[in-house]
C-alpha positions as CSV (number, residue, x, y, z in Angstrom):
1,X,0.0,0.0,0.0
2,X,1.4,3.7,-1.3
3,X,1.8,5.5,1.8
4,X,3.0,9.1,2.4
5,X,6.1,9.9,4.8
6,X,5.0,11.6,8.2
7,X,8.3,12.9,9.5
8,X,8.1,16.8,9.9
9,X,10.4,19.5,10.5
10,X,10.6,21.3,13.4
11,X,9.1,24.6,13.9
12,X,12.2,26.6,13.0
13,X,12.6,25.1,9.7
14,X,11.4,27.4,6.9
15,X,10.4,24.5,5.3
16,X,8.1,24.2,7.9
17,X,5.7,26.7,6.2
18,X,2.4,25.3,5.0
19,X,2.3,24.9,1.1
20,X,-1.4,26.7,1.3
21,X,0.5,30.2,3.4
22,X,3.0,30.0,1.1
23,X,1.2,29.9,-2.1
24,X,-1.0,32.7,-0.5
25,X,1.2,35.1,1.3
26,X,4.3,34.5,-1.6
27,X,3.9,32.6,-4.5
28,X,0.6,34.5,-5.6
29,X,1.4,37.6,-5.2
30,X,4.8,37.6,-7.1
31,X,4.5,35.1,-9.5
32,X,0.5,35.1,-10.8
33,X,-0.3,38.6,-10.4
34,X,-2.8,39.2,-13.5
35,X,-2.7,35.7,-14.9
36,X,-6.1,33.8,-15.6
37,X,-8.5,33.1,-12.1
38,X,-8.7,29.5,-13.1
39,X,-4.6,29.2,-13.3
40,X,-4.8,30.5,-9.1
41,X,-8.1,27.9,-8.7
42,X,-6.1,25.0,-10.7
43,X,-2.8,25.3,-8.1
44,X,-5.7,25.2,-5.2
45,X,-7.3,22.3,-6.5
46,X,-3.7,20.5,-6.6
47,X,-2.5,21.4,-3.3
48,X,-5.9,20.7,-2.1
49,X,-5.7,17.0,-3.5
50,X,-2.0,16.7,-2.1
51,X,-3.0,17.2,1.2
52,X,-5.8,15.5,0.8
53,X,-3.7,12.5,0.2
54,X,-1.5,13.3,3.0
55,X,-3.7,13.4,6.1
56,X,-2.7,16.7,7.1
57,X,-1.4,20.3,5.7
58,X,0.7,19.9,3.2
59,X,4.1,21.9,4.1
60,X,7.3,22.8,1.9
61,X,9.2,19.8,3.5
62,X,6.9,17.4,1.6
63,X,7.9,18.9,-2.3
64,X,10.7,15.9,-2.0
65,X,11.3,13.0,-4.1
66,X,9.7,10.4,-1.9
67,X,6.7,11.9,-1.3
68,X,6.1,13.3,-4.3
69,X,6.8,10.0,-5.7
70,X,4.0,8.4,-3.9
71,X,1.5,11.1,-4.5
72,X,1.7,10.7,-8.2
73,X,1.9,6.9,-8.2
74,X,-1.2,7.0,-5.8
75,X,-2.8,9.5,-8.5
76,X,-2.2,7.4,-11.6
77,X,-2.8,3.8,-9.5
78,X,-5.4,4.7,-7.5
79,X,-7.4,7.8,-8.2
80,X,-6.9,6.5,-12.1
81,X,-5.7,9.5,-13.5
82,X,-3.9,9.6,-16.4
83,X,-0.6,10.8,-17.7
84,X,-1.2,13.9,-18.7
85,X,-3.3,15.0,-15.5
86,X,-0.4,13.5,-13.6
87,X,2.1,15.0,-15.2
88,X,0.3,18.3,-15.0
89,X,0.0,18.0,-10.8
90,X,3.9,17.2,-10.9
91,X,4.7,20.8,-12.9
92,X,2.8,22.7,-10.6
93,X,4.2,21.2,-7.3
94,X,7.8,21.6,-9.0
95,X,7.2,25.3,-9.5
96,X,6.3,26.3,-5.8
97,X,9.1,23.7,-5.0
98,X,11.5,26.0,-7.4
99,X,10.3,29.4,-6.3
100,X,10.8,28.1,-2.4
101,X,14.1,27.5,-3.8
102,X,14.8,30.8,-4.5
103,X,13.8,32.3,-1.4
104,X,16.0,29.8,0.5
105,X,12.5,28.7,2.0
106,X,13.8,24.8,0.9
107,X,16.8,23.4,0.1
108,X,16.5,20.3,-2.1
109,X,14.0,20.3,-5.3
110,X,12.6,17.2,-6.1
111,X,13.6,15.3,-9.7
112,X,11.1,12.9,-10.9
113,X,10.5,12.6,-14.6
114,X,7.4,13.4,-16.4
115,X,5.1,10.5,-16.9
116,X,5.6,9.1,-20.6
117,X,2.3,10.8,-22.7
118,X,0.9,9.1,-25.7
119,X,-0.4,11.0,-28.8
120,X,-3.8,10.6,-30.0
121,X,-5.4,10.9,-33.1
122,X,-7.5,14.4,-32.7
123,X,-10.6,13.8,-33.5
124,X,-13.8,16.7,-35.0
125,X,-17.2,16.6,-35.5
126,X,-18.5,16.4,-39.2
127,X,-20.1,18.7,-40.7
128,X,-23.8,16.6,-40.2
129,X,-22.8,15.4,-36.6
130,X,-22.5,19.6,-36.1
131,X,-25.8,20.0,-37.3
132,X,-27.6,17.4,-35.6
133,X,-25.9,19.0,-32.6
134,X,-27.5,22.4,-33.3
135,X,-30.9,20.8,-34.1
136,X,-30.8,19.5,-30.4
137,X,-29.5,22.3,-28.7
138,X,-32.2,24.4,-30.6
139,X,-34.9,22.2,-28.7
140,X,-33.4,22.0,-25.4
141,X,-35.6,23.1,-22.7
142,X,-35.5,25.3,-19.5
143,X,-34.0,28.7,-19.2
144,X,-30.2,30.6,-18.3
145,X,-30.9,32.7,-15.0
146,X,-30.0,35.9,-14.8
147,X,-28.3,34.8,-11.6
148,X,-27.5,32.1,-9.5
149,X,-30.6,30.4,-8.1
150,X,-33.2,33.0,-9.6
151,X,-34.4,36.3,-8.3
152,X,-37.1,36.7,-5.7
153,X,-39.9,38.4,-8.4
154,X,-42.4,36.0,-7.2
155,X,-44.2,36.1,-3.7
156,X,-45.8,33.1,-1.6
157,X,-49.1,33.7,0.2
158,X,-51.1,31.7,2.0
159,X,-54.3,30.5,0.1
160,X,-57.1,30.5,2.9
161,X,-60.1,30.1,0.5
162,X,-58.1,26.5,-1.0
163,X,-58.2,25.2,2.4
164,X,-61.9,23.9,3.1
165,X,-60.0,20.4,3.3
166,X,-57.9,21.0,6.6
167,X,-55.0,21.0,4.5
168,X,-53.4,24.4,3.8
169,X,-52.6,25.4,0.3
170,X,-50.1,28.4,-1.1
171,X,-50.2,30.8,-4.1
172,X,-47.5,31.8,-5.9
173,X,-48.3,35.1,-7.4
174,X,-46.0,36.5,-9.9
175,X,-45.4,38.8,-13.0
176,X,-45.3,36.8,-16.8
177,X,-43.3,38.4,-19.6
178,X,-46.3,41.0,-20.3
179,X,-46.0,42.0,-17.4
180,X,-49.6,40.7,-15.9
181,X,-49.8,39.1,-12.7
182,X,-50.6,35.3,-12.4
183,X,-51.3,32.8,-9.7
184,X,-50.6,29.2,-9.0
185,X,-50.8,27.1,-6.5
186,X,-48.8,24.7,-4.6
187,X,-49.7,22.1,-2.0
188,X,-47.2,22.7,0.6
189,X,-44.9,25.9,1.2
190,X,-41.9,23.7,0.3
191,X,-43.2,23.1,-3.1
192,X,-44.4,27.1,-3.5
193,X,-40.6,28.1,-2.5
194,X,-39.8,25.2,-5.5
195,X,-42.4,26.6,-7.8
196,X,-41.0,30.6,-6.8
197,X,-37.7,30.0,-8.2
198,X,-39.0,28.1,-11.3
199,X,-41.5,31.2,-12.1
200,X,-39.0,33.7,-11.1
201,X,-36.2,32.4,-13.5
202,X,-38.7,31.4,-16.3
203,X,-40.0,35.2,-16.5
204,X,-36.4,36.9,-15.8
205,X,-34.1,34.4,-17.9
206,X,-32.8,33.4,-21.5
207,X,-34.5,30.7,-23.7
208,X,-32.1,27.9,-23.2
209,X,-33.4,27.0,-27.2
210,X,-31.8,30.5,-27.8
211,X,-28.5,30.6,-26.0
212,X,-27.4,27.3,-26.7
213,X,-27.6,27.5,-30.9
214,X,-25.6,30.8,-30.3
215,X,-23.0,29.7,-28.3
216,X,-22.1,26.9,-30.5
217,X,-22.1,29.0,-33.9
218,X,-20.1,31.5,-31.6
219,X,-17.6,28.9,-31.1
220,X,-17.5,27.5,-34.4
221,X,-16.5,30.7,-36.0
222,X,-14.0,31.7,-33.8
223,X,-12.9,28.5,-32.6
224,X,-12.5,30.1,-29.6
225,X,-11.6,28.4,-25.9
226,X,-15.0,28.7,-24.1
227,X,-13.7,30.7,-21.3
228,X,-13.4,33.3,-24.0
229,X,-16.2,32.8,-25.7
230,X,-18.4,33.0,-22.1
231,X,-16.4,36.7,-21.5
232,X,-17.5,38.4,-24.8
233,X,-19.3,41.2,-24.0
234,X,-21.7,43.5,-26.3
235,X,-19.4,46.2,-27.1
236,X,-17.0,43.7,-28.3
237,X,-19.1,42.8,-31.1
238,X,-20.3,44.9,-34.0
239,X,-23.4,42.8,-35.3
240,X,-24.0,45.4,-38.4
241,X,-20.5,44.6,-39.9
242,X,-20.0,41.7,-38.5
243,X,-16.9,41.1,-36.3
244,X,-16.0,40.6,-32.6
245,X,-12.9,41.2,-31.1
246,X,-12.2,38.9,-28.2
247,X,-9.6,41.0,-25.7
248,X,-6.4,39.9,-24.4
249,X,-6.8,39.5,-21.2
250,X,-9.9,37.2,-21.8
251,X,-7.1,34.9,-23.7
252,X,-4.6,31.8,-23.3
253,X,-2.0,33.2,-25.4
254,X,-2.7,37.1,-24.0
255,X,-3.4,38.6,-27.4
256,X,-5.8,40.5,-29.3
257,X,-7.6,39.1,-31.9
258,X,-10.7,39.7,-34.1
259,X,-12.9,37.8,-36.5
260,X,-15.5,38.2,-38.7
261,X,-18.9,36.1,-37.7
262,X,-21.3,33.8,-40.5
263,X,-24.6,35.7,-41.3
264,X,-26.2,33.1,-39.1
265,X,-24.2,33.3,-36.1
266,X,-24.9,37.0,-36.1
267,X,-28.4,36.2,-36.7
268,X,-28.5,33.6,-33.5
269,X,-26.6,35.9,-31.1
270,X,-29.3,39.0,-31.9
271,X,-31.8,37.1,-30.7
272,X,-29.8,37.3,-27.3
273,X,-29.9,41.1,-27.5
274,X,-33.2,42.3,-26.1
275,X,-32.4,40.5,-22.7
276,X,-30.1,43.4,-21.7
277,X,-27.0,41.2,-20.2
278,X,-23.7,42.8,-19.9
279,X,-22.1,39.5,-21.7
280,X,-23.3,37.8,-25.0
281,X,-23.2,34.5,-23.2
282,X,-24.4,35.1,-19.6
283,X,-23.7,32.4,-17.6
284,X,-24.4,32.9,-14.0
285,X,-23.7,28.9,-12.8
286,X,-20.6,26.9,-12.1
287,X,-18.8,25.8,-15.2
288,X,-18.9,22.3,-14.3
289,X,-22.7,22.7,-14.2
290,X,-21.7,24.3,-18.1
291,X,-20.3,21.3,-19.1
292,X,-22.8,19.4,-18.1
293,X,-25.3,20.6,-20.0
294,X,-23.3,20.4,-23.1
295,X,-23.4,17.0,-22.4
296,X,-27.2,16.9,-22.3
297,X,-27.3,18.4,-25.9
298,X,-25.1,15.7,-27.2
299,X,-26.7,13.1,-25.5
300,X,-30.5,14.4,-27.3
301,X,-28.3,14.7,-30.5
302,X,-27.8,10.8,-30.4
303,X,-24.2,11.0,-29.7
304,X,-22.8,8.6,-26.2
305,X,-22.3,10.0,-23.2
306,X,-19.2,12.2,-24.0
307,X,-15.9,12.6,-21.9
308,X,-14.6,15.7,-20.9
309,X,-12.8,16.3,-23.5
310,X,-15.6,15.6,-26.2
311,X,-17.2,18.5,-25.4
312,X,-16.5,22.5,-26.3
313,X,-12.9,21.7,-27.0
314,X,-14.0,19.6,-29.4
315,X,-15.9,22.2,-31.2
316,X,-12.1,24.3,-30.9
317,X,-10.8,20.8,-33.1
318,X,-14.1,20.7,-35.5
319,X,-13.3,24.3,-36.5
320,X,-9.7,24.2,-36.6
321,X,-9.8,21.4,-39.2
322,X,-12.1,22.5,-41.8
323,X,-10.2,26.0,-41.7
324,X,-7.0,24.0,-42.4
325,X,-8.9,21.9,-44.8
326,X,-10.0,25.1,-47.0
327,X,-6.6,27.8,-46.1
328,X,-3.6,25.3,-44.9
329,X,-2.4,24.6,-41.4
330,X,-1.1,28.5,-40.8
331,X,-4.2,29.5,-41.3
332,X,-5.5,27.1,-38.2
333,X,-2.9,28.0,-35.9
334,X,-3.6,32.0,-36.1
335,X,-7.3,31.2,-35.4
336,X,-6.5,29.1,-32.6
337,X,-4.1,31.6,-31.8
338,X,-1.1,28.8,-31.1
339,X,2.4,29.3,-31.0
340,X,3.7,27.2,-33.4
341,X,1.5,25.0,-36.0
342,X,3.2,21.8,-34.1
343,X,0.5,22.6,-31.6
344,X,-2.0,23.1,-34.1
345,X,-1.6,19.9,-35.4
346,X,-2.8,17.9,-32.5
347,X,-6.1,19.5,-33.5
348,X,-6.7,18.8,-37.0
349,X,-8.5,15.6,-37.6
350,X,-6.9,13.9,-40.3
351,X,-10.4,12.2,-42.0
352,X,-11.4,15.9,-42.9
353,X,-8.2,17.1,-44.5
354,X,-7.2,17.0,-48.0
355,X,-4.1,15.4,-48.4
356,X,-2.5,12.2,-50.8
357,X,-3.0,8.9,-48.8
358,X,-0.8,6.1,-49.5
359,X,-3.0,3.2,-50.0
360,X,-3.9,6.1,-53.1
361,X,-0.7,6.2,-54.8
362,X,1.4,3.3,-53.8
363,X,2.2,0.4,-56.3
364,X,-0.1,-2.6,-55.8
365,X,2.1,-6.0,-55.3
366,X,2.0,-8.4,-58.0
367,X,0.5,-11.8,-57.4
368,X,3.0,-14.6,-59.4
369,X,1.0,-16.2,-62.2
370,X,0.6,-19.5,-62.5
């Protein structure tokens, strides 16, 4: 059984500190100081995990090779991660090990190699699987709050002229979208609470059937990482001529860029417009819950039950292979903004790309003749 080493250093060691203080009080503020949110959640997450594992607060004494070691043996072995997730938790514990370093906080940093990675075919969406996706998310059902859990529009009262049966019974009273007020009721005040926030959302929140087929045309076009695409806001798009430009700091690769929208993409997204949200996209909810719901779309589109990564980065793969199809591999990587087209071409899905194959032009062998 993988078991972590329990020895500590005393209390005069600097390498004593916790790893959670000294990501906080040091690491953050001089090392990811305007970088992404999610960069400062995904080091949380790890160190989280680590100690986790550990059975106590993690501290600088434990970036070593033994310990270490075991955590990422215990990760791939037990938790059943793989490589690349592995290898990812060992570069972020061997920076804060490194930057310790440097502020003689810890003297040794640990040296384990990175877990072999193997490459896989990308793999897109067809043209007709995109559709079928579209169709689906253009009949999905429900609505996108305006906020987390709803607003409090509607109000609860208690129905004394519905309770001739002993039992009492609630109206919800509430405002529709022209502006009359309606009533329903609800058997218990647990179910009018239940049937408050369902009114509320429904009168103050975007057509799921409308955000959805936007979204995905959004991110077709621009091929755009979804925590991008989720930060547009109005002014960055000009729906008369056509364009959007998605700012640097909402980026990967922390650059500009700008791209010109399809006629029906435009035509999607303006139905979006009259809802008066400070983003195109408004999403109010987790982006697990995001993801999710994706997978709920594929799902009514007939596709399996898709992994992670089958999901809106695949949509990034779909878009960047029919633009190298039709403009060559360059013209992929400066969509997908990447820094060199070797990146880009773990993207491109080799079934939709025009290219010689060489069962096409080889010789055929010659059988001997009897």
């Amino acid at each position: 059984m993988i078991t972590p080493n329990t020895t500590l250093p005393g209390p005069d060691d600097p390498s004593a500190m916790r790893l959670a203080d000294f990501f906080k009080d040091i690491y953050l503020p001089q090392r990811l100081m305007g970088r992404s949110p999610a960069t400062v959640v995904d080091y949380t997450v790890i160190m989280r995990k680590f100690g986790r594992w550990l059975a106590r607060p993690a501290v600088l004494a434990d970036l070593n090779d033994s310990t270490v070691g075991l955590y990422l043996a215990w990760l791939f072995q037990k938790e059943k991660k793989k490589p690349p997730t592995c290898n990812h938790h060992r570069q972020c514990l061997l920076a804060l090990a490194n930057f310790a370093k440097r502020r003689k906080l810890l003297g040794e940093v640990f040296d384990i190699d990175k877990m072999r990675e193997f490459k896989r075919v990308p793999v897109c969406w067809s043209l007709e699987e995109f559709g079928r996706i579209l169709q689906a998310a253009g009949r999905t059902p429900g609505i996108i709050p305006r906020q987390r859990g709803g607003g409090k529009g509607a109000r609860i009262v208690l129905d004394t002229r519905r309770a001739d049966d002993g039992w009492p019974r609630y109206s919800v009273r509430y405002h529709d979208k022209s502006g009359n007020v309606r009533t329903k009721i609800a058997a218990s005040h647990r179910a009018a609470k239940r049937l408050r926030r369902k009114l509320t959302r429904e009168a103050d929140g975007i057509p799921a059937r409308l955000w959805w087929p936007a979204l995905l045309l959004f991110a077709f076009d621009t091929g755009l990482r979804i925590s991008a695409a989720l930060s547009i806001r109005w002014q960055d798009l000009d729906l008369a001529d056509r364009w959007v430009l998605v700012p640097a700091e909402f980026q990967k690769q922390g650059a500009d860029q700008r791209f010109r929208l399809h006629g029906d993409t435009v035509e999607a997204i303006a139905k979006l417009q009259p809802f008066g949200l400070d983003c195109v996209f408004h999403w109010p909810r987790a982006r697990s819950v995001l993801f999710r719901h994706l997978g709920k779309v594929l799902v009514a589109a007939g596709f399996a039950a898709p992994g992670r990564l089958d999901k809106f980065h695949k949509i990034r793969k779909t878009s960047a292979t029919y633009l190298a199809n039709e403009c060559g591999k360059a013209a992929a990587c400066d969509h997908l903004g990447h820094s060199s087209m070797s990146v880009t071409s773990r993207y491109l899905d080799p079934r939709f790309i025009k290219r010689i194959q060489a069962s096409e032009v080889l010789p055929r062998p010659v059988l001997p003749t009897e």
